[in-house]
N, CA and C of each residue as an Amber inpcrd file, in Angstrom:
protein
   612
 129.5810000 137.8860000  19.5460000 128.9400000 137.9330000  20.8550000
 129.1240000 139.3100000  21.4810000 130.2580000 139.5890000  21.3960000
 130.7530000 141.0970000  21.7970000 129.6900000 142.4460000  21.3010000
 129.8380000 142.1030000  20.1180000 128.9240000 143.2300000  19.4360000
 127.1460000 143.0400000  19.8650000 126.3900000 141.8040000  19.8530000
 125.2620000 142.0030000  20.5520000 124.9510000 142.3700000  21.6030000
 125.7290000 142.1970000  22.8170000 125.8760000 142.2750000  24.2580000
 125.8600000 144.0370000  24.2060000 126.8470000 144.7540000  22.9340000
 127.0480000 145.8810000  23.1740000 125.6410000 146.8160000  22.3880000
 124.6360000 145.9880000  21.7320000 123.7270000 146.7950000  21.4700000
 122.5450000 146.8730000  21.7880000 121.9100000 147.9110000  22.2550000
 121.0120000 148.0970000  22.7010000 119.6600000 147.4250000  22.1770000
 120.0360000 147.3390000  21.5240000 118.7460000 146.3800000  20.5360000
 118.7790000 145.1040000  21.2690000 119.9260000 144.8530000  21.8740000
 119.8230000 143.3210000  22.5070000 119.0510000 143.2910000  23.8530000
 119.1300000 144.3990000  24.4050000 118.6840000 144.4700000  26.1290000
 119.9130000 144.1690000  26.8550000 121.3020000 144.1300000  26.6410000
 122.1110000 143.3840000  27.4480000 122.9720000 144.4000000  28.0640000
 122.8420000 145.8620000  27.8310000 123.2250000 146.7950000  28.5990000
 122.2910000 147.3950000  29.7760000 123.0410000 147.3930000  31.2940000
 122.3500000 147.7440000  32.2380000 121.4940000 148.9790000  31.9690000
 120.5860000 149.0470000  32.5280000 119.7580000 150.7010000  32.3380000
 119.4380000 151.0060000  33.5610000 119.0370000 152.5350000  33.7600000
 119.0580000 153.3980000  34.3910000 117.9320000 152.5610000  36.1690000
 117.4980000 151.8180000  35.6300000 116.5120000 151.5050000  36.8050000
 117.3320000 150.2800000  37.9860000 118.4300000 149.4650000  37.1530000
 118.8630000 148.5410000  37.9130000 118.6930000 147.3750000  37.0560000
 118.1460000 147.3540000  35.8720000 117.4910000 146.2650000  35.3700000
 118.5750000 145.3800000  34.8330000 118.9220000 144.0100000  34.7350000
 120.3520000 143.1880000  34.2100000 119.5720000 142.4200000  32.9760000
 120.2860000 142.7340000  32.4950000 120.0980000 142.3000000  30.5540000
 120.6410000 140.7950000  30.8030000 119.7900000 139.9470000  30.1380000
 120.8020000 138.6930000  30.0290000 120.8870000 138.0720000  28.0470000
 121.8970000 137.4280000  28.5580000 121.7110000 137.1260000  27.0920000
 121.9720000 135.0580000  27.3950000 121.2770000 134.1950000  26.4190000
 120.6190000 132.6820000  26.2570000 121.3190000 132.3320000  25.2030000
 122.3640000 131.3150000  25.2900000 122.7500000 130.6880000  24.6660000
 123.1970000 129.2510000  24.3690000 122.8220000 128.2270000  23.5560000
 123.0710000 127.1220000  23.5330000 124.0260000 126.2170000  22.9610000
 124.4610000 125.3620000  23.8210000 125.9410000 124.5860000  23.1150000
 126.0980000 123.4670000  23.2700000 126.9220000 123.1590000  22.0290000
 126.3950000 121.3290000  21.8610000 127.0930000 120.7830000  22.6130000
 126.6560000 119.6090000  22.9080000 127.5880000 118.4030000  23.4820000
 128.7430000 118.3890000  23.2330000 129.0800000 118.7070000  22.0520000
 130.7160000 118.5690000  21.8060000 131.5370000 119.3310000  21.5330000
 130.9970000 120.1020000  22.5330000 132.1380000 121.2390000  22.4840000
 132.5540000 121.2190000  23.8300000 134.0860000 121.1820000  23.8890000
 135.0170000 120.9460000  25.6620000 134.3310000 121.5810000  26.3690000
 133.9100000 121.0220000  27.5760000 133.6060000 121.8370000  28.5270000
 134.6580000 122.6930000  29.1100000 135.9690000 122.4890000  28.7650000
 136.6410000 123.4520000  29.4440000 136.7830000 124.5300000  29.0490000
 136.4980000 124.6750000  27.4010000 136.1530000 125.5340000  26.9880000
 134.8120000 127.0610000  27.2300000 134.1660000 125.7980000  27.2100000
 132.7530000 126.9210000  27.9530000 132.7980000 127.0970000  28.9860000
 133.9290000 126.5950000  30.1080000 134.0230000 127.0150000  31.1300000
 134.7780000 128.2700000  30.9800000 135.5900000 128.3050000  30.6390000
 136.7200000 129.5310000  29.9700000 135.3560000 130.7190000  28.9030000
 134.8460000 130.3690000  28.5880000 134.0320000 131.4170000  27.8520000
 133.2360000 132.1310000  29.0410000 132.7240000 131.1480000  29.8830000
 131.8290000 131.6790000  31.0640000 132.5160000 133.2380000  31.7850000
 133.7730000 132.2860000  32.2470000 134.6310000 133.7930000  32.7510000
 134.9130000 134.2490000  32.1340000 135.3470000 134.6240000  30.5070000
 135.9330000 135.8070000  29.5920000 134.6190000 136.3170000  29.5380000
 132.9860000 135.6160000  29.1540000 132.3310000 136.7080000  29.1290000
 131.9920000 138.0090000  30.1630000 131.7770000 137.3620000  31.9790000
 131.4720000 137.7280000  33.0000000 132.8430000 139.2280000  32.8340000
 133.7880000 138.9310000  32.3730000 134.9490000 139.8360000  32.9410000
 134.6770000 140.8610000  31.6440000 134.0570000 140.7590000  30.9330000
 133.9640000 141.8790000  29.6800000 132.1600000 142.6020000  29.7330000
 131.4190000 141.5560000  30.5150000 130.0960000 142.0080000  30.8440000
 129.6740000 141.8040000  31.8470000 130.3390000 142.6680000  33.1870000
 129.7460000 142.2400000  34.2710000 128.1720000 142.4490000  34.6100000
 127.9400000 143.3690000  33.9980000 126.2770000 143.5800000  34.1030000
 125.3260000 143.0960000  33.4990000 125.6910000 141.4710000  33.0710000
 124.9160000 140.7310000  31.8660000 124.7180000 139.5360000  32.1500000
 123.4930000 139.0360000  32.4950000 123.7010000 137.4190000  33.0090000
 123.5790000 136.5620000  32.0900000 124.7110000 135.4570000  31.8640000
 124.4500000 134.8160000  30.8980000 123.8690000 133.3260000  31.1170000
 122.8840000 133.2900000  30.4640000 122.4030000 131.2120000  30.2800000
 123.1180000 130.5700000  29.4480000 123.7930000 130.0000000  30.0050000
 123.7470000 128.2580000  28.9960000 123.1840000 127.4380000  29.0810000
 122.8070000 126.6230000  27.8580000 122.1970000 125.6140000  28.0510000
 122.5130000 124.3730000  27.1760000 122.7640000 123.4950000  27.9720000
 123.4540000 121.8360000  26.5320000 122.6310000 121.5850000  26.1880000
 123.0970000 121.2600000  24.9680000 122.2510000 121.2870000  23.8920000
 122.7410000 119.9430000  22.9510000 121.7580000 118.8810000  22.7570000
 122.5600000 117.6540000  21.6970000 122.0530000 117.8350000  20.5310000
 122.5780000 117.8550000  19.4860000 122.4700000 117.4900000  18.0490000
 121.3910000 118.8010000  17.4640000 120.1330000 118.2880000  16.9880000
 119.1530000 119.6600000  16.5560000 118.6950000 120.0000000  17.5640000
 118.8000000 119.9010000  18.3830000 118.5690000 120.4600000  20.2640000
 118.9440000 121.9040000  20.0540000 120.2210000 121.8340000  19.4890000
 120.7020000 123.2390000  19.1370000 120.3650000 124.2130000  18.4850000
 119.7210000 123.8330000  17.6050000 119.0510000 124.6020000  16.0740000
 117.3890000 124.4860000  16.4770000 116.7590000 123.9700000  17.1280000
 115.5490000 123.6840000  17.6830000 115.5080000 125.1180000  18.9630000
 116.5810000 125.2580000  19.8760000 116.2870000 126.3880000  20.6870000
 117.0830000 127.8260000  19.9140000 117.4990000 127.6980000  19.0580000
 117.8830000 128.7290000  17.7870000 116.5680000 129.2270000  17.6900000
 116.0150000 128.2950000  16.6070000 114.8080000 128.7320000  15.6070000
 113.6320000 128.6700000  16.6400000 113.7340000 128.3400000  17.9320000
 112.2240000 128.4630000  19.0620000 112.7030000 129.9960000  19.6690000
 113.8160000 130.5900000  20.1060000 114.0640000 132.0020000  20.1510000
 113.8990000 131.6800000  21.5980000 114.3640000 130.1290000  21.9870000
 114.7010000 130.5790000  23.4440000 116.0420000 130.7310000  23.8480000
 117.1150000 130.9990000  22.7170000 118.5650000 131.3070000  23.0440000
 118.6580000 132.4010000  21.4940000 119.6370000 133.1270000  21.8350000
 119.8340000 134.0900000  20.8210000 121.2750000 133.2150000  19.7600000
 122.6590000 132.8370000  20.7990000 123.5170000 132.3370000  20.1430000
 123.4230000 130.8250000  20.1040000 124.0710000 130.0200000  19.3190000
 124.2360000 128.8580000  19.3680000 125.8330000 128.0450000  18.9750000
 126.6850000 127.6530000  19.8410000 128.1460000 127.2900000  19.4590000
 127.9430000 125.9000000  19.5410000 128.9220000 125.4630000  18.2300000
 129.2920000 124.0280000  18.0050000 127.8720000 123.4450000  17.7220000
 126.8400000 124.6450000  16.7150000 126.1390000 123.4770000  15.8290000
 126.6530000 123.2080000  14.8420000 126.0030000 122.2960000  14.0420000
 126.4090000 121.6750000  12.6640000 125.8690000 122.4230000  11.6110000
 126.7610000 122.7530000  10.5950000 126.3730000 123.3300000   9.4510000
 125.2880000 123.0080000   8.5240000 125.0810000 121.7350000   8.7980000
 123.5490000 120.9900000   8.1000000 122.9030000 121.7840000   8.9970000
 121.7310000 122.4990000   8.4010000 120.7610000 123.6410000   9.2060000
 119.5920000 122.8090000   8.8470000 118.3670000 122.2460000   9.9660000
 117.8700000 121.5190000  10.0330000 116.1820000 122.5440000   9.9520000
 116.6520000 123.9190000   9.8900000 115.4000000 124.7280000   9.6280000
 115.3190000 125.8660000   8.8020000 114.3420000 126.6340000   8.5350000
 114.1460000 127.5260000   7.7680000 114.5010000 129.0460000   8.1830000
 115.1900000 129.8650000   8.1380000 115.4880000 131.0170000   8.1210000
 116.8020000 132.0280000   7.6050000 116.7990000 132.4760000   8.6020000
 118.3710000 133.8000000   8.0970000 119.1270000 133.4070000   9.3050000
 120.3240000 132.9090000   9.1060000 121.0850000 132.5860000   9.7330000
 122.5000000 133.1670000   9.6220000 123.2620000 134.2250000  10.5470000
 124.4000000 134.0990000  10.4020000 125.6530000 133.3890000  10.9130000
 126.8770000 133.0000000  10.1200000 127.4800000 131.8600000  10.7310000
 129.2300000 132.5060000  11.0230000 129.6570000 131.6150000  12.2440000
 131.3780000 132.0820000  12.2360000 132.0350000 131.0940000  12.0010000
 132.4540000 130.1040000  11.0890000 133.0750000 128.9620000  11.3860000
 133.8660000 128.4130000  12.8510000 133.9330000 127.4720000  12.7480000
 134.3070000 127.0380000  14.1900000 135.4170000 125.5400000  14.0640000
 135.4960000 125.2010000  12.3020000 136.3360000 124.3280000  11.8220000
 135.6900000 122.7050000  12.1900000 136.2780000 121.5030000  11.7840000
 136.1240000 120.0110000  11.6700000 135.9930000 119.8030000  12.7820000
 135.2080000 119.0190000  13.3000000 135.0310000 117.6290000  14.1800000
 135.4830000 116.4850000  13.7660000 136.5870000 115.5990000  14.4520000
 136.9100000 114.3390000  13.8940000 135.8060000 113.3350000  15.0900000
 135.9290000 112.3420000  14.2750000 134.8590000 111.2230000  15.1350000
 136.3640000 110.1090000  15.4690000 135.8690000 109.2990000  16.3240000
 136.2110000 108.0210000  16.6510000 135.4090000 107.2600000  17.0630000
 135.4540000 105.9700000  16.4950000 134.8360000 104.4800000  16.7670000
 135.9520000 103.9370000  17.9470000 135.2880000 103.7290000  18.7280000
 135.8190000 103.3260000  20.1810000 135.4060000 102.1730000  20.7230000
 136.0580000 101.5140000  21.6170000 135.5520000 100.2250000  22.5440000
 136.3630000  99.5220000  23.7710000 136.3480000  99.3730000  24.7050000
 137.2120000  99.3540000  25.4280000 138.1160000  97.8260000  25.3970000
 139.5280000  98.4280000  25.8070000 140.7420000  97.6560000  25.5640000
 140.4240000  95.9790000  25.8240000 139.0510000  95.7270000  26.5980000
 138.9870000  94.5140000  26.6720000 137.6080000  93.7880000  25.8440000
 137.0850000  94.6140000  25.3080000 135.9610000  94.5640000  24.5540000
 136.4590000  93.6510000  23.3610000 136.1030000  92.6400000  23.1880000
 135.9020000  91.1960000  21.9250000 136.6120000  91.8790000  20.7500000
 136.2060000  93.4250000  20.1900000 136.0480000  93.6750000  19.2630000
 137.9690000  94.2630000  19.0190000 138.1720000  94.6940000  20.3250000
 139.6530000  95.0090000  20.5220000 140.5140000  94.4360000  20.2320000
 140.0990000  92.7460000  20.0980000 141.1640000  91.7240000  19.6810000
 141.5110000  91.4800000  18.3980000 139.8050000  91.9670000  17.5900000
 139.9140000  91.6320000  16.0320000 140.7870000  92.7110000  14.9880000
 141.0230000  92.3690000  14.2920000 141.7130000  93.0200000  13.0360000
 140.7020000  93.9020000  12.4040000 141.1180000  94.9330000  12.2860000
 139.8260000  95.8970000  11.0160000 140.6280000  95.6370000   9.4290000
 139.9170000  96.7300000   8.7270000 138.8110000  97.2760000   9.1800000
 137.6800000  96.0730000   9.0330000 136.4650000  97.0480000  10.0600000
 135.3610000  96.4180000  10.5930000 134.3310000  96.5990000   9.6860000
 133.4950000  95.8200000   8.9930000 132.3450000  95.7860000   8.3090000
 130.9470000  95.9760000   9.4580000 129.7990000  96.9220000   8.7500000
 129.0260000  97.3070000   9.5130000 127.9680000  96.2390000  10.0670000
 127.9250000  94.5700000   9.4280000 127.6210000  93.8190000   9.4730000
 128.1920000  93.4470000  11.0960000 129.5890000  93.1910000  11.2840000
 130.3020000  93.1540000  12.3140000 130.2660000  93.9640000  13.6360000
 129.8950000  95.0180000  13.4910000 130.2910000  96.1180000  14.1900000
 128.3540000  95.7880000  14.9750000 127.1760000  96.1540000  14.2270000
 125.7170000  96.1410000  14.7650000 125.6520000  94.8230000  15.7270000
 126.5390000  93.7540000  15.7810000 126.4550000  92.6790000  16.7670000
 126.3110000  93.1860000  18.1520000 126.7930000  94.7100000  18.2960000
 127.0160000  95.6300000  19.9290000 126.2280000  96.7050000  19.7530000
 125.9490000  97.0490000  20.8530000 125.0830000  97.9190000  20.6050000
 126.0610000  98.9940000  20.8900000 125.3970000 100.4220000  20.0100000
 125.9840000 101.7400000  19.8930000 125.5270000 102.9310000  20.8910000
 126.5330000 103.3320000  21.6250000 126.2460000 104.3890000  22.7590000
 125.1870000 105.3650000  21.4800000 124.5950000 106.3000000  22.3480000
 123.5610000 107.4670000  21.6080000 123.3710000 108.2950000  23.2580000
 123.3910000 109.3760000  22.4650000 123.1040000 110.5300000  23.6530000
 121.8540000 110.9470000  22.6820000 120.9180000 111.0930000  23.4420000
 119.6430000 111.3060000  22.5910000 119.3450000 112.6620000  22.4630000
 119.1230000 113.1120000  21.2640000 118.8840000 114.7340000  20.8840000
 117.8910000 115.2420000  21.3750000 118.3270000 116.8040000  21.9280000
 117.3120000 117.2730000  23.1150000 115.9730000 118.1980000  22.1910000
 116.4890000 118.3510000  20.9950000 114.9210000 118.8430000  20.1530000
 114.4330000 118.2740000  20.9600000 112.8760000 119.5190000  20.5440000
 111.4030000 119.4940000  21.0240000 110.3820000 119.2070000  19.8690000
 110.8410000 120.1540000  19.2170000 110.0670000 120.1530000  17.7860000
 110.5650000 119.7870000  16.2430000 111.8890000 120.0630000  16.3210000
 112.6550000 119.4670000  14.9170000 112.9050000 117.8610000  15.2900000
 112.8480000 117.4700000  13.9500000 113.5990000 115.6070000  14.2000000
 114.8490000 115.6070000  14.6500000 114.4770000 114.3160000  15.6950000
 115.5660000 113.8700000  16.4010000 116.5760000 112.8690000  15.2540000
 117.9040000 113.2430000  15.2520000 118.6270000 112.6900000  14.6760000
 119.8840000 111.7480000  15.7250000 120.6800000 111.0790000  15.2150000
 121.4250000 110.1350000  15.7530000 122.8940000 110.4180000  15.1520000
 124.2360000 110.6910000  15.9970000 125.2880000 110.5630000  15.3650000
 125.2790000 109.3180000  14.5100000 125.3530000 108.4640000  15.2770000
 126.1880000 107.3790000  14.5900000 125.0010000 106.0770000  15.2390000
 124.5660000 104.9880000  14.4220000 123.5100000 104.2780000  14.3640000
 123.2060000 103.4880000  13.6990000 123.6860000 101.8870000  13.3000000
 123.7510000 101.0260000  11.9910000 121.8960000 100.8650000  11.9790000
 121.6660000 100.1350000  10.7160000 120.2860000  99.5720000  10.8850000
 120.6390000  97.8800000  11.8610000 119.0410000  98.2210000  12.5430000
 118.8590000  97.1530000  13.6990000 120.1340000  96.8820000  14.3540000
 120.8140000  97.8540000  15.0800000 121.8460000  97.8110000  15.8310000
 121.1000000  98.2900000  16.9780000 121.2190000  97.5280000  18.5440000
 120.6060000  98.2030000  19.4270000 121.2860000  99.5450000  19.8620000
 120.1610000 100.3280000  20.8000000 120.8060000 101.6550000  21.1010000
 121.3050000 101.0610000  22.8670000 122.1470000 102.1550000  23.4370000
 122.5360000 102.2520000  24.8300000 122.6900000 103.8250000  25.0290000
 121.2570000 104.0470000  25.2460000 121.1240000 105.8160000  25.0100000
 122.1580000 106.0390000  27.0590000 122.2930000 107.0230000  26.6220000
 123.5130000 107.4910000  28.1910000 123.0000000 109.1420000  28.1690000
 123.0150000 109.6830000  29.6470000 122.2680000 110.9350000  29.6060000
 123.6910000 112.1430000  29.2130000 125.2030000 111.6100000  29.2350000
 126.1860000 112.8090000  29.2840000 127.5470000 111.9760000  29.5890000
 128.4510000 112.8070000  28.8600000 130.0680000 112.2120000  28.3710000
 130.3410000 111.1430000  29.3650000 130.2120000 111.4950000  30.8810000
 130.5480000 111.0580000  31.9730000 130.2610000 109.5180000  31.9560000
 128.7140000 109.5040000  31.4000000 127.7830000 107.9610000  31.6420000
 128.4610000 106.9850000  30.6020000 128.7360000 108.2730000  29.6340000
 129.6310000 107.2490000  28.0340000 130.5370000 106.9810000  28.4940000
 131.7970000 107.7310000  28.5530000 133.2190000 107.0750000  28.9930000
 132.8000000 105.8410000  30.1170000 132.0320000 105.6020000  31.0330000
 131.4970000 104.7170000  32.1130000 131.1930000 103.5050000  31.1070000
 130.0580000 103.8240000  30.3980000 129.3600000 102.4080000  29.6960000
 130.8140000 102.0550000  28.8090000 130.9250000 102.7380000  27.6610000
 132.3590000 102.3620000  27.0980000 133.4720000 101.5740000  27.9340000
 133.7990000 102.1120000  28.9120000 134.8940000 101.4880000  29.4020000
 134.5670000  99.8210000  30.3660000 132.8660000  99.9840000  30.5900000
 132.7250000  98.9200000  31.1630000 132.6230000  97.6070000  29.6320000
 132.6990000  98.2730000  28.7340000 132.6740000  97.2960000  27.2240000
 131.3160000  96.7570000  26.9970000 130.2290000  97.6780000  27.2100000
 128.7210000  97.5310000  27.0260000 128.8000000  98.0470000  25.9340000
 128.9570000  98.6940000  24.9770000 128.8870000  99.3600000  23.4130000
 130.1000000  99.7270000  22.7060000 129.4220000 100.1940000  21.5450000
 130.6430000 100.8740000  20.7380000 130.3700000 102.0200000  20.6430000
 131.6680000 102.6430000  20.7310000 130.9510000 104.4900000  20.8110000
 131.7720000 105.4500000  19.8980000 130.5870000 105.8080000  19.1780000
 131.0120000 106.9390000  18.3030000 131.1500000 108.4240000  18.9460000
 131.9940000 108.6760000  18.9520000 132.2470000 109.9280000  19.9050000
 133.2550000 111.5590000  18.8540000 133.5990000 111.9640000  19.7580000
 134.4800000 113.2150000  19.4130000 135.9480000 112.8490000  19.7490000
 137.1330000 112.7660000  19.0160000 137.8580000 112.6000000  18.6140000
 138.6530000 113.1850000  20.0650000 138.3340000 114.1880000  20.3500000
 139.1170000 115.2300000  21.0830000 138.6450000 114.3660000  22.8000000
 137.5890000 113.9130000  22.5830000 136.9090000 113.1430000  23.8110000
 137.3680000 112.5050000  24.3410000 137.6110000 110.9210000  22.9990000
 138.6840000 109.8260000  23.2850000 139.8760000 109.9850000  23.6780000
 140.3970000 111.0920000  23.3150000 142.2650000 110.8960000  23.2570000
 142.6530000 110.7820000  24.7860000 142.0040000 110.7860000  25.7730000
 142.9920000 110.1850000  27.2240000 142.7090000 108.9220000  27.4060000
 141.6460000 108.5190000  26.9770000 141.3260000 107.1170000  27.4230000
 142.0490000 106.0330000  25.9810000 142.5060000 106.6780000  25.3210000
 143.1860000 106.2380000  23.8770000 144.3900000 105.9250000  24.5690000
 144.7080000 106.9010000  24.8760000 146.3080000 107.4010000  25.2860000
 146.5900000 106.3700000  26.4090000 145.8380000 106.2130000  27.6280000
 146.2170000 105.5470000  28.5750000 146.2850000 103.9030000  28.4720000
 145.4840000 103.5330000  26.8540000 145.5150000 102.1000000  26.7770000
 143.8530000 101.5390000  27.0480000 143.2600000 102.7520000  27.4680000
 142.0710000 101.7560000  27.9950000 140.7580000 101.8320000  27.1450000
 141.0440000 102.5630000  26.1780000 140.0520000 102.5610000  25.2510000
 141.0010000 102.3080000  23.5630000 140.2700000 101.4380000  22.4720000
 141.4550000 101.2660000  21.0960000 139.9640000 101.5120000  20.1280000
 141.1920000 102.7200000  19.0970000 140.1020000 102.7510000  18.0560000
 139.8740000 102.0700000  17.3640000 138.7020000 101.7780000  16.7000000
 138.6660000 100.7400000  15.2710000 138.2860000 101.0490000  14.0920000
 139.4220000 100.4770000  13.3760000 139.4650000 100.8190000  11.9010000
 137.7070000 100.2310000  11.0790000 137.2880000 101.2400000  10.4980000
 135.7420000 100.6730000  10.1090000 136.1050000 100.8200000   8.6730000
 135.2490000  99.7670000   7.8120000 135.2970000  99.7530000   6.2460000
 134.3240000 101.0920000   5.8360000 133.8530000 101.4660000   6.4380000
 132.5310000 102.9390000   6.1470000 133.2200000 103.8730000   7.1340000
 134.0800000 104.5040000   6.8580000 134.5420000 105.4680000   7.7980000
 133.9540000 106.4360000   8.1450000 133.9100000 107.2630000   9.1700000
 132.6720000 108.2960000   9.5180000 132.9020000 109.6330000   9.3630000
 132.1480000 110.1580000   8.5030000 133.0250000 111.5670000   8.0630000
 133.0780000 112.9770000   9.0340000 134.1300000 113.4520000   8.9310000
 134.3520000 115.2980000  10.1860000 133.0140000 115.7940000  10.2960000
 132.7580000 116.3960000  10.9590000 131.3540000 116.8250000  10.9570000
 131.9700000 118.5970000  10.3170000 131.6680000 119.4830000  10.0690000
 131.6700000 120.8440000  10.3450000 130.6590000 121.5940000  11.2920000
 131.6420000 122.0090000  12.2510000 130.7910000 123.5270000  13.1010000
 130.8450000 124.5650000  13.2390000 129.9780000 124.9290000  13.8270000
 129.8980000 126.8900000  13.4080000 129.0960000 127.1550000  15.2640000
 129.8470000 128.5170000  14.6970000 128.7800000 129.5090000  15.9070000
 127.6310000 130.4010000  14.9510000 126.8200000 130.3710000  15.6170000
 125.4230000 130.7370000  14.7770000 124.1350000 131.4040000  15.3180000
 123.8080000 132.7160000  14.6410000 122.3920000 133.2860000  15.4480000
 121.6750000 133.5260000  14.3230000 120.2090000 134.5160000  15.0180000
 119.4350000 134.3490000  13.7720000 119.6720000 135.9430000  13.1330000
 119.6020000 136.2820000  11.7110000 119.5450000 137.2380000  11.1980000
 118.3550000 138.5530000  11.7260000 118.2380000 139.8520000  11.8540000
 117.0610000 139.7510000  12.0830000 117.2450000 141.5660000  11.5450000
């Protein structure tokens, strides 16, 4: 990020007229917000003359405003590249998942692991992918399992804890509501595999 901001090829250095370079970048759902809050101010304090966009971004939402060239960077997409080009990548390491449900939810009482037969009886939280033009994909989604699409973390931890679904989430997500007792994971017979992420722009 450092190095584009610093080249002129980017537009993101002030010039002589007053003009402010910005630089567009998109980031997934699952990456901490406290994090991108913390990126917001390390960038501002290393580029004060650079306005930066963010924009959330779910699933190929991310790789969709990549490859549309309405953001230059993209953090915490998935290494499955859902389009055609030159892409360079920084690793960004595993995503763990958790199957979740709240402490009073039916499913809390039973013994795992859970067969997917068992599990589609509830319906599965989905934050719906903000692509425009690439296919919309689904974390986590049995066949004929209903959806309980939620617009952001806030609405999930809400529906979850009221014990309206089961929610496949980010590992790092669950752990207070784990911790405090009010959410229990469940052991599934199809376990759901790490995702890998990266930070990622286009070659050019």
């Amino acid at each position: 990020m450092s190095k584009k901001c610093r080249s002129p090829a980017s537009q993101c250095q002030q010039i002589a007229n007053g003009w402010r370079g910005q630089l567009a970048i998109a980031v997934d759902n699952i990456v901490r917000p406290e994090r991108t809050r913390q990126m917001i101010v390390d960038f501002y304090r290393h580029f004060d003359d650079v306005e930066l966009l963010v924009f959330q971004e779910v699933f190929n939402g991310v790789w969709d405003a990549l490859s549309d060239g309405r953001v230059e960077l993209a953090i915490g997409a998935t290494r499955a590249i859902p389009v055609g080009g030159r892409y360079a990548f920084r690793d960004m390491g595993m995503l763990s998942w958790s199957c979740v449900v709240a402490s009073h939810h039916p499913l809390a009482l039973m013994d795992g692991p859970f067969s997917d037969d068992t599990l589609r009886n509830w319906p599965s939280l989905v934050r719906e992918d903000t692509s425009r033009t690439l296919p919309k994909r689904i974390t986590w989604l049995l066949d004929n399992q209903k959806r309980l699409v939620v617009p952001d973390w806030e609405s999930s931890a809400t529906c979850i804890s009221a014990g309206l679904c089961i929610g496949m989430v980010p590992t790092h997500f669950a752990k207070p509501w784990l911790n405090e007792g009010k959410w229990v994971a469940l052991e599934l017979e199809n376990p759901f595999p790490d995702s890998a992420c990266c930070l990622t722009w286009q070659q050019k």
